[in-house]
VOPAGU-2260 file (C-alpha; in pm, 1 decimal, decimal comma):
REM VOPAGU-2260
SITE   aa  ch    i         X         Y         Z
SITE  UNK   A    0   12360,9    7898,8    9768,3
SITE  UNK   A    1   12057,2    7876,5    9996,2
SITE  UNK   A    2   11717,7    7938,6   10058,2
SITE  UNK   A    3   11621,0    8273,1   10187,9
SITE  UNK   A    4   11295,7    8220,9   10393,1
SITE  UNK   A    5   11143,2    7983,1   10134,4
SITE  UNK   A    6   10819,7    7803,6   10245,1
SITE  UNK   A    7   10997,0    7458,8   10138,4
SITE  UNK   A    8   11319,6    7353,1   10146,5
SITE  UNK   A    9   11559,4    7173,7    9927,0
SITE  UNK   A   10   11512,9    6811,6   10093,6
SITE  UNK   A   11   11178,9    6904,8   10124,5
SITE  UNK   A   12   11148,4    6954,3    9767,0
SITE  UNK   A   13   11326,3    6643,6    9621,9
SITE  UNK   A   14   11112,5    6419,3    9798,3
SITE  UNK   A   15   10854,5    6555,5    9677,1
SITE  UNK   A   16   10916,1    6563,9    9299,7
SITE  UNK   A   17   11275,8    6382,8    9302,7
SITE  UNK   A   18   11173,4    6027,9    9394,8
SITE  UNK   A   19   11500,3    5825,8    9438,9
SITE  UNK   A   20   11698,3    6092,6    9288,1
SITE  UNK   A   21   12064,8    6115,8    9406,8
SITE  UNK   A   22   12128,1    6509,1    9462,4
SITE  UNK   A   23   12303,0    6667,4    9235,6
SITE  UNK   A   24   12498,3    6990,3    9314,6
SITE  UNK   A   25   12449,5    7200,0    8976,2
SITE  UNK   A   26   12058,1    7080,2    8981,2
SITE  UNK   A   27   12031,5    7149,0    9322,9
SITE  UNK   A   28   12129,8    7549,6    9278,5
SITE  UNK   A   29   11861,0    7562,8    9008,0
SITE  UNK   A   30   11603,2    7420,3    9256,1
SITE  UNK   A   31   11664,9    7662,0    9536,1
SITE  UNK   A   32   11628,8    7937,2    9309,7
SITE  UNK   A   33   11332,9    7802,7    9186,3
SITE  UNK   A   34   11223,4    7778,3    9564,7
SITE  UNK   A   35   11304,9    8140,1    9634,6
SITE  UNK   A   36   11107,3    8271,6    9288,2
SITE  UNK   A   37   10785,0    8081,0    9415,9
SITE  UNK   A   38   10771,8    8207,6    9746,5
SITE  UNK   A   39   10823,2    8525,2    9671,5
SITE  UNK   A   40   10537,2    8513,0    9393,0
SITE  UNK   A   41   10302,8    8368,5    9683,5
SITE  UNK   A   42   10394,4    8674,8    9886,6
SITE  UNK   A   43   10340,9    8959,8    9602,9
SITE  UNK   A   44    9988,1    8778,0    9555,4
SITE  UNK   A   45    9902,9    8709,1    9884,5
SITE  UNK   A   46   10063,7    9027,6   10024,9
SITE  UNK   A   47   10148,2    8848,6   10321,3
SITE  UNK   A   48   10526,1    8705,7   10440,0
SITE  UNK   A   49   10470,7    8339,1   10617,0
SITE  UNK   A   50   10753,7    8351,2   10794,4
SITE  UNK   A   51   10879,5    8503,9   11120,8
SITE  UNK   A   52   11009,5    8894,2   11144,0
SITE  UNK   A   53   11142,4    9053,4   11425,9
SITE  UNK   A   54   11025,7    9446,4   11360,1
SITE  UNK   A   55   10918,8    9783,1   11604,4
SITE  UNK   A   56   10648,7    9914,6   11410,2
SITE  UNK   A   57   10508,7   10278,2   11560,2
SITE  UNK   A   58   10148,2   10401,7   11570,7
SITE  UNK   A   59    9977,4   10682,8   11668,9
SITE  UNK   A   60    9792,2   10807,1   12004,8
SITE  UNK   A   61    9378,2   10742,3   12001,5
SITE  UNK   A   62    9143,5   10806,1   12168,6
SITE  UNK   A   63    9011,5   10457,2   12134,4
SITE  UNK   A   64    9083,8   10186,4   12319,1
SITE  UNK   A   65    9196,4    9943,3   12015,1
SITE  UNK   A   66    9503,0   10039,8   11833,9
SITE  UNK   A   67    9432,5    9893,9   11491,8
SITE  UNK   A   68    9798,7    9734,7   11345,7
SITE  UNK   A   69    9862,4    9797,9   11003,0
SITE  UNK   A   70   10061,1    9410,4   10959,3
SITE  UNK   A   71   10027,4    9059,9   11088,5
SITE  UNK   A   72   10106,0    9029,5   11446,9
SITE  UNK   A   73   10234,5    8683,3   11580,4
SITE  UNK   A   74   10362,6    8800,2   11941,7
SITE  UNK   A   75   10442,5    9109,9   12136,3
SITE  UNK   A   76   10779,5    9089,5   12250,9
SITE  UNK   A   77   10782,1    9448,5   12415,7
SITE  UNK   A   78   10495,6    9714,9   12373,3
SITE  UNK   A   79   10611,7   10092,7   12485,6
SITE  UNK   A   80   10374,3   10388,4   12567,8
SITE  UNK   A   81   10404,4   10719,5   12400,2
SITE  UNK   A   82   10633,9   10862,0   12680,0
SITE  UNK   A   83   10882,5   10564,1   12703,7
SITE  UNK   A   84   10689,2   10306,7   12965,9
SITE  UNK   A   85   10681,7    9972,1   12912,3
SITE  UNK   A   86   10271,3    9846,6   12880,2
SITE  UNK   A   87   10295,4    9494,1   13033,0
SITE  UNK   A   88   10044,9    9197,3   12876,7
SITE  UNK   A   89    9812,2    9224,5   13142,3
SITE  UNK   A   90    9722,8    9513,9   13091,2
SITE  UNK   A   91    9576,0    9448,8   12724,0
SITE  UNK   A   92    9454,8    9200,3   12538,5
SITE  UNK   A   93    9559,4    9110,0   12132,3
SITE  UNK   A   94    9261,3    9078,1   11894,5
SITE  UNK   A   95    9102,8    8840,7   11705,2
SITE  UNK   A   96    9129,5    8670,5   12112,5
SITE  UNK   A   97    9092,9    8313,2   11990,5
SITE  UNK   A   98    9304,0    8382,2   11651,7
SITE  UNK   A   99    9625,0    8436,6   11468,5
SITE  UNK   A  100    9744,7    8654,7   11337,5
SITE  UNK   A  101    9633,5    8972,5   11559,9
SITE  UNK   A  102    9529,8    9271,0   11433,2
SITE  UNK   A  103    9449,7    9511,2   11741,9
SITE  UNK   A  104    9592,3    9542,8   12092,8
SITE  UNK   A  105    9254,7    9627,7   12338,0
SITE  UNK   A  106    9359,9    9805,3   12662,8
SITE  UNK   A  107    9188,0    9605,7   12975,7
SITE  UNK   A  108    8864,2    9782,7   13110,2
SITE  UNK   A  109    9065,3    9692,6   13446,5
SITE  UNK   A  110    9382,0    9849,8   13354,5
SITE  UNK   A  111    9472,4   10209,9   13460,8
SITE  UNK   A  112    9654,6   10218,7   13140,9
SITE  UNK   A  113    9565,4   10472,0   12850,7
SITE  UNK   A  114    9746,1   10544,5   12494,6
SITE  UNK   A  115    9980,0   10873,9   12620,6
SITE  UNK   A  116   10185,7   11098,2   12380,3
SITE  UNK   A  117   10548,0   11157,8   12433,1
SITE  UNK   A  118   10682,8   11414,7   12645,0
SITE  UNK   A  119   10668,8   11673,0   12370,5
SITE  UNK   A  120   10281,9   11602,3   12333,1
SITE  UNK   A  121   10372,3   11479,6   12034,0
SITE  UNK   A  122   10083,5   11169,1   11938,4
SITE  UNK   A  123   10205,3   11064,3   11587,8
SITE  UNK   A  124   10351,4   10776,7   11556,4
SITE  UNK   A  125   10508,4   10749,6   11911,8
SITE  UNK   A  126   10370,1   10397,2   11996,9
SITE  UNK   A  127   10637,5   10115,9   11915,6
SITE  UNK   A  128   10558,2    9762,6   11898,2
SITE  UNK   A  129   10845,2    9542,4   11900,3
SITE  UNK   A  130   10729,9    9161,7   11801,7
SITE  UNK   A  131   10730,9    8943,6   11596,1
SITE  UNK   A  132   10515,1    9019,7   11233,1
SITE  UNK   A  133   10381,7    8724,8   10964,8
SITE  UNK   A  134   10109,6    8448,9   10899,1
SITE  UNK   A  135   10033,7    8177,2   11107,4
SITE  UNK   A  136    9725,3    8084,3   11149,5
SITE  UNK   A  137    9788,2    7843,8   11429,5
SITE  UNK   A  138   10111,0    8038,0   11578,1
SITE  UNK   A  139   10083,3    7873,3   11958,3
SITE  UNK   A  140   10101,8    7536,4   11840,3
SITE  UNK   A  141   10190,4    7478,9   11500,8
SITE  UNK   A  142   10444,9    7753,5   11424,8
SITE  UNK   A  143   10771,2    7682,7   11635,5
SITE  UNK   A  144   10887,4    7336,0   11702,7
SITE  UNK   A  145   11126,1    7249,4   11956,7
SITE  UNK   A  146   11378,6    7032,5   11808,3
SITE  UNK   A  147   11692,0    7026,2   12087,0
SITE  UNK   A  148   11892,8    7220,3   12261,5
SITE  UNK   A  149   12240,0    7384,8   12249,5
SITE  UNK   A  150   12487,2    7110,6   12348,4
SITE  UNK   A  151   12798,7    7289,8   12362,6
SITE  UNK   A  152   13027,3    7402,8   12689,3
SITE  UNK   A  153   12994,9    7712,6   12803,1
SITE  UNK   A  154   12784,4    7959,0   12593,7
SITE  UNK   A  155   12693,6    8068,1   12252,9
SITE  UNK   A  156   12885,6    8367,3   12155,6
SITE  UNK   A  157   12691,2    8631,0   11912,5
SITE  UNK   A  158   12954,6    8599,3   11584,5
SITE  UNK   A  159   12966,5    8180,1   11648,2
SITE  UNK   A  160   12835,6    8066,8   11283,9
SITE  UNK   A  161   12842,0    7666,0   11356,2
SITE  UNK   A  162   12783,6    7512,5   11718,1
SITE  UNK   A  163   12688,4    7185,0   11816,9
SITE  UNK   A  164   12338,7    7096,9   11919,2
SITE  UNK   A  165   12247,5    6806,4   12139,9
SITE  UNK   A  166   12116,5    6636,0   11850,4
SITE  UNK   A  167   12004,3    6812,4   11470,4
SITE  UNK   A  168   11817,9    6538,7   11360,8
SITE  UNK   A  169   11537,7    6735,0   11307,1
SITE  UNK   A  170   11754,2    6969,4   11041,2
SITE  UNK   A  171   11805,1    6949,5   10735,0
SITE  UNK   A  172   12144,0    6815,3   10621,2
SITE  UNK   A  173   12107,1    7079,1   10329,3
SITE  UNK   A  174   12039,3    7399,5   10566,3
SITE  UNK   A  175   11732,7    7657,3   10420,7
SITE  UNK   A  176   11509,3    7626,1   10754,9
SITE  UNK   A  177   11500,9    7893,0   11022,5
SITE  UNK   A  178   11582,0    7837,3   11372,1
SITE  UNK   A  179   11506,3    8029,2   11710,3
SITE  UNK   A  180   11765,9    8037,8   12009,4
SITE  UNK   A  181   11562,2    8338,7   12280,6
SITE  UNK   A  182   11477,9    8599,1   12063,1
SITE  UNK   A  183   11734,4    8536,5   11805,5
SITE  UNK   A  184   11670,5    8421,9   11459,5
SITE  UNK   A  185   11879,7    8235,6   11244,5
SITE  UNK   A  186   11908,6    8039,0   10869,0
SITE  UNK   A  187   12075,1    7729,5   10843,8
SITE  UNK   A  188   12341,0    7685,9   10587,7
SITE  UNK   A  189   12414,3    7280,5   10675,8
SITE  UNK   A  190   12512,1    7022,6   10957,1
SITE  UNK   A  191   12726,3    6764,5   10992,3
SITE  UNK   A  192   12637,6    6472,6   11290,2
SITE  UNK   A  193   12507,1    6750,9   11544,0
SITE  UNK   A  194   12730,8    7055,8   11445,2
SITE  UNK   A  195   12510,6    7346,0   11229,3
SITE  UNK   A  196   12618,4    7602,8   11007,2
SITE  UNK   A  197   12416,0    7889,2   10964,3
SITE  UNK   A  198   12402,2    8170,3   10693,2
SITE  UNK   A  199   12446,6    8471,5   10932,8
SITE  UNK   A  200   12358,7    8609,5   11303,2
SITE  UNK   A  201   12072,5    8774,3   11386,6
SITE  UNK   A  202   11822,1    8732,1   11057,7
SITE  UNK   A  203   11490,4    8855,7   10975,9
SITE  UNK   A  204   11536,4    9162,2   11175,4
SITE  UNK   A  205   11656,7    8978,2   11497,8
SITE  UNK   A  206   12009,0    9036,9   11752,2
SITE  UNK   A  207   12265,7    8808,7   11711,0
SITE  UNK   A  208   12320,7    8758,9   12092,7
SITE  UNK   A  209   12500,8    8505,4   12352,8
SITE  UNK   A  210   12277,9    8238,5   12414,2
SITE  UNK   A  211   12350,7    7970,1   12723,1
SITE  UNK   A  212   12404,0    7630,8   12673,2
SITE  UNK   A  213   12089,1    7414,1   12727,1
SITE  UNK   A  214   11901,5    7698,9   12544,9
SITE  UNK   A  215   11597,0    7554,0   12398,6
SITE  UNK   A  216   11596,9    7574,8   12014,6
SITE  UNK   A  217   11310,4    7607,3   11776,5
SITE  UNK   A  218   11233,3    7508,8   11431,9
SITE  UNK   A  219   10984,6    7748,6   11220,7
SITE  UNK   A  220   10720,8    7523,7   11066,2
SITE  UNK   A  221   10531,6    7742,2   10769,9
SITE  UNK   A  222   10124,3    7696,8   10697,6
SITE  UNK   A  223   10078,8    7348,3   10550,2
SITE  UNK   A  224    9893,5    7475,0   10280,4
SITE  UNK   A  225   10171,0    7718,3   10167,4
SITE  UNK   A  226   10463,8    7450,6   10181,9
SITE  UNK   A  227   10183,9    7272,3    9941,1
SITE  UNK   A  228   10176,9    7526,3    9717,5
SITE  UNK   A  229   10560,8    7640,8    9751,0
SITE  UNK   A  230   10612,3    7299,0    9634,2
SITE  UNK   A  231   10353,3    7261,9    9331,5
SITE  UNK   A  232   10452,0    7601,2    9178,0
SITE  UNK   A  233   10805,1    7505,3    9195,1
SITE  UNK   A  234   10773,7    7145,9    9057,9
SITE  UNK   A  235   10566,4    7303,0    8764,0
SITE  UNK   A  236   10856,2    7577,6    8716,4
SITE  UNK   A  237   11148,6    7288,2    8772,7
SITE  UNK   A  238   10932,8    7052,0    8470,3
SITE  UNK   A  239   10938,1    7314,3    8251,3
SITE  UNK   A  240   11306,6    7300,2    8185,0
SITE  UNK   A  241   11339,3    6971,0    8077,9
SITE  UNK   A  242   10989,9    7000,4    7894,5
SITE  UNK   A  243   10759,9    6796,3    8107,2
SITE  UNK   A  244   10558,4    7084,5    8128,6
SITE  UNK   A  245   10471,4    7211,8    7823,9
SITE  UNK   A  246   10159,2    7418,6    7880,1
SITE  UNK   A  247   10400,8    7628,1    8125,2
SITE  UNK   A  248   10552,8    7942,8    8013,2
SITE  UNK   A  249   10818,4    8004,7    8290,7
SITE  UNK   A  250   11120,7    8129,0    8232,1
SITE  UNK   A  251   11480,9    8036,8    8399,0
SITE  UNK   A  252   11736,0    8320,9    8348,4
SITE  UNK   A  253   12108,4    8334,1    8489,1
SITE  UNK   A  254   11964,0    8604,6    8708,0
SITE  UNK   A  255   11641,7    8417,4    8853,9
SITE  UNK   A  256   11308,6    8254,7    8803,5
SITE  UNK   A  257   11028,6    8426,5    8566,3
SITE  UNK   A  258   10716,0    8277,3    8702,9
SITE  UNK   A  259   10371,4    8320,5    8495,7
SITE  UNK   A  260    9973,5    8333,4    8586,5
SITE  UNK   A  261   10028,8    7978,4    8343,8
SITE  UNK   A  262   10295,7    7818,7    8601,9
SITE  UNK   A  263   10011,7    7801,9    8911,4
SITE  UNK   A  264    9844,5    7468,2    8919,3
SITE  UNK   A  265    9489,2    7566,4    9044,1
SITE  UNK   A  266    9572,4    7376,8    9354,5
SITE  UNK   A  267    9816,0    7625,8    9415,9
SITE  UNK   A  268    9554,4    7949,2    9258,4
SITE  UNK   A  269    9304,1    7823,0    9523,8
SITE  UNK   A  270    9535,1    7851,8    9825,3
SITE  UNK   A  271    9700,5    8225,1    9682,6
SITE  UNK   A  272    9363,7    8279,5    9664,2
SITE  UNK   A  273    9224,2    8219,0   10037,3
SITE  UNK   A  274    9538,9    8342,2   10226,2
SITE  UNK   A  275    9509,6    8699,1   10029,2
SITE  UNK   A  276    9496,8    8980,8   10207,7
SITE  UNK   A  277    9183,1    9178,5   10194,5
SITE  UNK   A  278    9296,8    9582,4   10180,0
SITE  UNK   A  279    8983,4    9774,6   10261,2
């Protein structure tokens, strides 16, 4: 087993709360579920996912300038008009302009461009934004690291599950991170020296695709604060099964994690609490 976009990962997590502990396989299965549970509890509070999708969502024609987006936007990767043409960046600008995530896409004063309905005049829903979608507050510098290259001979073929990188010593030995090769997303499983493993092609929503050698490859780096809390909530779940935690009422069942309002240190409660979206 693995992580599944977790905000902290298994080596992550036993040096946090597993000082000098050799791992242990059967404890180690227990942990990444425990991983999984508390992310996912930060999401259904926060209603937010801080991690990297690759998704077309569609809007309708207006009359405004500003099409409002209805999700987190981290970066256009291709923006269509109503009747099929391609509306390049410099024609608009993404709003907050000196923020992440975005939440509107202005058309330029400048620009001859306006918001057009398909051919059948049809304005519902006819606008798709392909991009990546989640939190990052500080997306252009914080959010992808470049960790190496692909080191292989020749190219990266689309099904290829474990390829050698120039060097993984940024990685994880234990896998649960997500990577970036182009526009391709991918979990890793595990590495050995400078060969990786990953869980499958083409995650979150991405292409598996062929990707050159020397391609450039990035390492998603989730908001400090919610690796901090990822980690807290999980500790406090992982304590109460051998009873270090007594004022804890979480529950570990064959079938998952149970996680309580009692298991969130208010650490954790304060940071749940800022990064929660406000619905009008």
């Amino acid at each position: 087993m693995t992580t599944t976009n977790a905000y902290a990962t298994l080596a992550e997590f036993r040096d946090y709360a597993i000082a000098n502990g050799a791992p242990n396989a059967a404890d180690d299965v227990v942990i990444e579920k425990v991983l999984n549970a508390a992310s996912r509890y930060i999401e259904g509070k926060t209603a937010r996912q801080f991690y990297p999708r690759v998704d077309t969502r569609y809007y309708s024609v207006i009359s405004d300038d500003k099409l409002w987006l209805d999700d987190d936007l981290l970066e256009v990767i291709t923006l269509l008009n109503g009747e099929g043409t391609a509306i390049l960046a410099a024609s608009y600008n993404l709003l907050p302009r000196n923020a992440y995530p975005k939440y509107a896409v202005q058309l330029k004063s400048t620009s001859s461009v306006y918001w057009q309905t398909d051919d059948d005049a049809e304005g519902e829903y006819v606008i798709p934004l392909l991009g990546y979608w989640g939190y990052h507050d500080q997306y252009t510098y914080r959010a992808w690291k470049v960790i190496t290259t692909l080191g292989e001979v020749g190219v990266l073929n689309a099904a290829d599950v474990t390829f050698t990188l120039t060097s993984a010593a940024g990685l994880d030995a234990t896998g649960g991170q997500l990577i970036k090769i182009d526009n391709e997303l991918m979990l890793t499983s595990s590495k050995a020296t400078n060969d990786l493993t990953v869980v499958a092609r083409g995650e979150n929503g991405s292409t598996a695709a062929t990707h050159a050698i020397g391609s450039t490859v990035y390492l998603w780096k989730p908001v400090a604060d919610i690796v901090e809390a990822t980690l807290e909530i999980a500790n406090t779940v992982y304590k109460r099964r051998t009873g270090e935690n007594e004022a804890s009422s979480s529950v570990l069942t064959t079938g998952g994690v149970v996680i309580t309002p009692r298991d969130i240190p208010d650490f954790s409660r304060s940071i749940i609490g800022y990064y929660t979206r406000i619905v009008p």
